[in-house]
N, C-alpha and C positions, 0 to 999 in steps of 0.2 A: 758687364752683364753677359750671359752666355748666350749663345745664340744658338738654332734649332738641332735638335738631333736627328739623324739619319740612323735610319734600320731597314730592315728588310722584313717582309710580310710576305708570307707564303698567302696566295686565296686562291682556291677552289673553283678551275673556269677553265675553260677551253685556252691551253697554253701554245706557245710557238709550239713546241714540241711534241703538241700531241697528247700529253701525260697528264692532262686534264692539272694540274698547280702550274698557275701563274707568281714568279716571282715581282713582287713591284718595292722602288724604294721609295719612302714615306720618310718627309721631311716633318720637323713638329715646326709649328707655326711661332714666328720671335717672341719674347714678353715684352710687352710695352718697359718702358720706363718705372712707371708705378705698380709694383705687382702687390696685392696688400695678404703677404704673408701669415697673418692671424687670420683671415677670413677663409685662405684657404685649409686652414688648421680645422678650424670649426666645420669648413664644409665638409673635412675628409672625418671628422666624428662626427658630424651630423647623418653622412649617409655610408657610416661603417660595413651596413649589411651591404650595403650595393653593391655591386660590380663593376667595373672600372668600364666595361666596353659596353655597358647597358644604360648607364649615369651621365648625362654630361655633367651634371655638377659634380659629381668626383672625380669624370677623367681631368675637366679644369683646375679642377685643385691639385689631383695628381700633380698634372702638369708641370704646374707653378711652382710647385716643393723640390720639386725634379731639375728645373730650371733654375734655379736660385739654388742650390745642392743643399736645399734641407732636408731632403730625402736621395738616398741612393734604390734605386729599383732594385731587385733579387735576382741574382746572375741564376738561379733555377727559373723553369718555366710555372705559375704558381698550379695548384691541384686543380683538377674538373671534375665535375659532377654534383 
């Protein structure tokens, strides 16, 4: 089973350096043992419209597909607005 990923996340804050971005690394949390991979299927079309950083039950699902490599995430940053 895979265990967490590591990134980095730029946020907006009073940095060592002054420059107002704070760099922080941000581990993802392990998956348990039993991940039930159809339910995160239906959660991520149940809340299609959502937003991944506004949802938990999408980021969860995300997640878990992400974790289990049913899903490869998009090496682009996705669109805003």
């Amino acid at each position: 089973m895979p265990g967490g990923n590591l990134g980095t996340h730029r946020a907006h804050g009073t940095g060592a350096d002054g420059g107002g971005v704070m760099n922080q690394i941000i581990a993802a949390p392990k998956l348990c043992g039993y991940p039930e991979i159809e339910l995160a299927h239906a959660q991520m079309q149940r809340h299609r419209e959502c937003r991944i950083d506004n949802c938990v039950w999408k980021a969860a699902a995300y997640q878990t597909l992400v974790l289990t490599s049913r899903l490869v995430p998009q090496s682009i940053p996705p669109r805003t607005g």
